[in-house]
C-alpha positions in Angstrom: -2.3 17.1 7.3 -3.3 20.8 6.9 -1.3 23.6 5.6 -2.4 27.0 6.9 -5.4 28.6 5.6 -6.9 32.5 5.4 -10.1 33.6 7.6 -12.7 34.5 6.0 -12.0 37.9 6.4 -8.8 37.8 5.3 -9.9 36.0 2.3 -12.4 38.5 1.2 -9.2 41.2 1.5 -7.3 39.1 -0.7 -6.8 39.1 -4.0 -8.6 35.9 -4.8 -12.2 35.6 -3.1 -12.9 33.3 -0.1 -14.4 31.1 -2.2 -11.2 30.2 -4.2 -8.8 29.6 -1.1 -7.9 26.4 -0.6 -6.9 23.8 2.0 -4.8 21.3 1.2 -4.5 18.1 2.9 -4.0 14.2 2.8 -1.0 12.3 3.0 2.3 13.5 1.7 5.4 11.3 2.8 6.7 7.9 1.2 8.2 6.3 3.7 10.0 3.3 1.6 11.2 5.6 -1.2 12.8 8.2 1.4 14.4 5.2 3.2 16.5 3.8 0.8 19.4 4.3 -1.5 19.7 5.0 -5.2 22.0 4.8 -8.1 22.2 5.8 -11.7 21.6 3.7 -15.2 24.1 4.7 -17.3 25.4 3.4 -20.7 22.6 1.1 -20.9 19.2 1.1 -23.4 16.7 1.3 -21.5 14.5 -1.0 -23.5 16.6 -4.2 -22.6 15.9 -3.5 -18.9 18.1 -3.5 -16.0 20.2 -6.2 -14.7 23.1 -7.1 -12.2 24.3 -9.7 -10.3 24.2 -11.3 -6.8 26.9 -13.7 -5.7 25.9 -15.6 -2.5 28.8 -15.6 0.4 29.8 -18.6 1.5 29.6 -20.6 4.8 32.1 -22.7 5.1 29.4 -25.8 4.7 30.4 -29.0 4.0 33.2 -31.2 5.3 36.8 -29.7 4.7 39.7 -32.2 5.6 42.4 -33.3 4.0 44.8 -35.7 4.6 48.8 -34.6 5.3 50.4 -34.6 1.8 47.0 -35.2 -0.2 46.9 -33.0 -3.4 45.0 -29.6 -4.0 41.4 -28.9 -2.8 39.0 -29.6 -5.8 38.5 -26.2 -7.6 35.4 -24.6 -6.4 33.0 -22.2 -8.5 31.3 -19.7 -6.6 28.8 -18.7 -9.0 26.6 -15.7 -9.8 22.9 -15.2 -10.4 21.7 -12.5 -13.0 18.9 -10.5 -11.6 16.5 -8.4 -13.7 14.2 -5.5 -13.6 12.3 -3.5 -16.3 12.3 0.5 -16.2 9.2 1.9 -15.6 7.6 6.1 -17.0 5.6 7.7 -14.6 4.3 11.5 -15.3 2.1 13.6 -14.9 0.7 16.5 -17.0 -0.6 20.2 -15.4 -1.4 23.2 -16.6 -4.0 26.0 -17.8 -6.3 26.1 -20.3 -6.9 29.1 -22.6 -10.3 30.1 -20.9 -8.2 30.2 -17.6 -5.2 32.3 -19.3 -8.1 34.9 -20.6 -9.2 35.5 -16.8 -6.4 35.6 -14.9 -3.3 37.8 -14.3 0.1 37.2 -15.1 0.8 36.6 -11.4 -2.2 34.4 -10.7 -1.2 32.1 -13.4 2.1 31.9 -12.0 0.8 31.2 -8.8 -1.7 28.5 -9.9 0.8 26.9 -11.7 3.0 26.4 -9.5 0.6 25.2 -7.1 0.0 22.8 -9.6 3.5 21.9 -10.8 3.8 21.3 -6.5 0.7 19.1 -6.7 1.6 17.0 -9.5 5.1 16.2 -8.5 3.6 14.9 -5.1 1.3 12.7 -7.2 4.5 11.7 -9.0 6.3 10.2 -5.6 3.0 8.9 -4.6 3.0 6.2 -8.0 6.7 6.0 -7.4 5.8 4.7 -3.9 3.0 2.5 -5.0 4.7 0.9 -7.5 8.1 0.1 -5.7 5.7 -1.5 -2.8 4.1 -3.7 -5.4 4.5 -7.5 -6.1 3.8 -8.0 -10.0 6.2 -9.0 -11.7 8.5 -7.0 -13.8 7.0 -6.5 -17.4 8.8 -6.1 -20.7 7.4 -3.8 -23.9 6.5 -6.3 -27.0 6.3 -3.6 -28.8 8.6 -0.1 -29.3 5.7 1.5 -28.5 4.5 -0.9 -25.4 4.4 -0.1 -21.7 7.3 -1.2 -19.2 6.4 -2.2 -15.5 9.1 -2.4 -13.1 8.6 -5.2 -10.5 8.0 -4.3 -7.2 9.7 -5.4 -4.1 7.6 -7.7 -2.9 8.6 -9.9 -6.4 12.0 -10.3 -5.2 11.4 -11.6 -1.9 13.0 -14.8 -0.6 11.1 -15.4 2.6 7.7 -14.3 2.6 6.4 -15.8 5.8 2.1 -16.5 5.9 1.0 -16.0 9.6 -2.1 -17.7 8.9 -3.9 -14.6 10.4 -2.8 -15.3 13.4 -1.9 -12.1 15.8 1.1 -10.6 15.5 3.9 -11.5 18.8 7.3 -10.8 19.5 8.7 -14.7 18.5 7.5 -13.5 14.7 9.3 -10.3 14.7 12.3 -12.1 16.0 11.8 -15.2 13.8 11.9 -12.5 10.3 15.2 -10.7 11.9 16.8 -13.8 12.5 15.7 -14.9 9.4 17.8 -11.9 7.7 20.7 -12.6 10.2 21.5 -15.6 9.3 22.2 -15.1 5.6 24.1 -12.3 6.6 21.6 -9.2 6.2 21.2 -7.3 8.9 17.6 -5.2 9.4 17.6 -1.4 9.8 13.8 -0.7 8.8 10.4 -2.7 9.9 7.9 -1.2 7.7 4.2 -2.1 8.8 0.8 -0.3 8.3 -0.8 1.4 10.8 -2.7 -1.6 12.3 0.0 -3.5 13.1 2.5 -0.5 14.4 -0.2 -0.3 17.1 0.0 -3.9 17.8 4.0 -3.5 17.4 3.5 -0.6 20.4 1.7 -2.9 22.7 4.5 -6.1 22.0 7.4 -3.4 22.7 5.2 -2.0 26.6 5.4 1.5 25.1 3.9 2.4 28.2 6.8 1.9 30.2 8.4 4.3 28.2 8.6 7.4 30.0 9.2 11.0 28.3 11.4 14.1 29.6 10.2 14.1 33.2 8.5 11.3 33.9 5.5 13.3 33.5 3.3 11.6 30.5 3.9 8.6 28.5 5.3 7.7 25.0 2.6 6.0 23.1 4.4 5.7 19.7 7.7 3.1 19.6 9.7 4.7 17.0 13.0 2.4 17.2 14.5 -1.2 18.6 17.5 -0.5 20.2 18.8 -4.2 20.3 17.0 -7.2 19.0 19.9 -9.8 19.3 19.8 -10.1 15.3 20.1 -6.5 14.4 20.6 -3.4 16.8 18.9 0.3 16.0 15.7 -1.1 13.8 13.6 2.0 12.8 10.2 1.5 12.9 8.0 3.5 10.0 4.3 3.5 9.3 3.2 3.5 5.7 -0.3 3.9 4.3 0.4 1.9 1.3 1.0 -1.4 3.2 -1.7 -3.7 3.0 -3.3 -3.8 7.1 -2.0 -7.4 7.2 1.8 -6.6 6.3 5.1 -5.9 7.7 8.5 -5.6 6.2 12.1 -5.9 7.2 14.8 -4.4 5.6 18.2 -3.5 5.2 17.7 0.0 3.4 21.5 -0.3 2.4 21.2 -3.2 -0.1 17.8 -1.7 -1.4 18.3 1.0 -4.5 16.1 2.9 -6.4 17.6 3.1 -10.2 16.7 6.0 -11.7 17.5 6.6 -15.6 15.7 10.1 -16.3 13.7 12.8 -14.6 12.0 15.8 -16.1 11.1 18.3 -13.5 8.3 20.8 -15.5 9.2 20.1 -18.9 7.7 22.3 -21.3 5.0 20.1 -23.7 2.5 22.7 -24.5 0.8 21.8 -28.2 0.6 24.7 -30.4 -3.4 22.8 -32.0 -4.6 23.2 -27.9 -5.5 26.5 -26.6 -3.2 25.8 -23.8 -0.3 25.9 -21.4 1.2 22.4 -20.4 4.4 20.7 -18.2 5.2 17.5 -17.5 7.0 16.0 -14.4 8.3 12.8 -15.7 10.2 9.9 -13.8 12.2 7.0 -15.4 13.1 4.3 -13.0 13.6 0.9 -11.6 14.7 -0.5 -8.3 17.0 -3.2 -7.5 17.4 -5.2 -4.2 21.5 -6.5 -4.0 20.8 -9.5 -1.7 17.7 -11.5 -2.0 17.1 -11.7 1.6 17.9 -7.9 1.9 14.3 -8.1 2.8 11.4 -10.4 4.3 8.0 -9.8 4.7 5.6 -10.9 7.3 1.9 -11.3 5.8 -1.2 -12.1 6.8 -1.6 -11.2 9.9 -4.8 -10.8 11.8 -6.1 -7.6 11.9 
């Protein structure tokens, strides 16, 4: 992705030389963040982690008759399980150094640093991201002055189905959805990397999808109208998903927790020669029903 850029003869008119304009690209979205929901941590020390509570529904299982004038049902206990999930810091630091302040205007160091405070919040969402994708386990500080790890998604999974590399087909798509279904989650989001949304593509017959006119065809499958398990499935493509992977999820019973953010915080040390801010993110995430989400792994590439 490319922003804009000057000629090079409107470069050398500008202000800054040609040599100091700058193209930015790479990849700015994150697709599993921006999907789901979030809540707040309130009243709670962040050092003891977060926690709640899932409660499985139940099904009716089990013989239930009773004969005419028998006593009461035996009392049932429909218990709870504690879930848990540590709170993770992500920041970054940016700013200028005092040989930069000595050459540079008042305006050019505004605009340099907010090029940079725009460049180091991306980098922020980016870890985010990364670390809400991730399957380590969540990791608690031994010390006050340790490091906390949240646990990724992937830790919390219930089914986590090994396709033995085998290629991917439409029965193992339907067999994770149904999967979901049955325990009473419902899919609104398969996430997959970008070599499996083109095998996803060819499974769906994107070319008999036909845009405006009937004059070219659709090569990109963006949404399942009606699988029999769950109906409107979007389909997003995420770089950070390993080429073997696909998710499903139901984006509604997935949260991001956030405790604290810090959005250019002024930490500039009076011992440096220096200007410095901070974008700084406190989180966690949470997933409300363990089979809010499956994954489908190891798939041949």
């Amino acid at each position: 992705m490319a922003d804009a850029f000057l000629s090079s003869h409107e470069a050398i008119e500008n202000e800054q030389s040609f040599y100091n304009v700058i193209k930015n690209t790479g990849w700015e979205d994150c697709p599993f963040f921006s999907s789901i929901g979030s809540t707040t941590f309130d009243n709670k020390d962040p050092k003891k982690g977060h926690t709640w509570f899932y409660r499985e529904r139940p099904d009716g299982s089990g013989a239930n008759a009773h004969a005419e004038g028998s006593i009461r049902a035996d009392a049932k206990s429909y218990e709870s399980t504690l879930l848990k999930n540590e709170l993770q810091i992500i920041k970054n630091t940016y700013g200028v150094t005092g040989s930069q302040k000595s050459v540079m205007s008042v305006e050019g160091k505004a605009n340099f640093l907010s090029e940079q405070s725009e460049l180091s919040a991306l980098d922020n969402r980016m870890a985010i991201e990364r670390a809400l994708l991730g399957n380590s386990a969540p990791v608690a500080a031994a010390t006050s002055a340790g490091v906390r790890t949240l646990g990724g998604i992937s830790h919390y999974l219930t089914v986590d189905t090994d396709a033995a590399t085998a290629a991917l087909t439409w029965a193992m798509i339907k067999d994770q959805l149904k999967a979901m279904w049955l325990k009473g989650c419902k899919a609104n989001y398969i996430m997959t990397s970008a070599a499996q949304k083109d095998k996803l593509d060819v499974i769906l017959d994107t070319k008999k999808q036909y845009s405006r006119g009937d004059t070219s065809y659709v090569d990109n499958f963006s949404m399942i109208a009606d699988t029999g398990y769950a109906k409107n499935v979007k389909i997003i493509v995420n770089p950070f998903v390993a080429d073997d992977d696909m998710f499903f999820y139901d984006s509604r019973l997935v949260k991001a927790v956030l405790h604290r953010s810090e959005k250019g915080k002024d930490i500039t040390d009076n011992n440096y020669d220096r200007e410095a801010y901070q974008h700084l993110h406190e989180l966690t995430m949470q997933i409300e029903d363990p089979y809010a989400m499956v994954r489908l792994g190891n798939l041949a590439v």
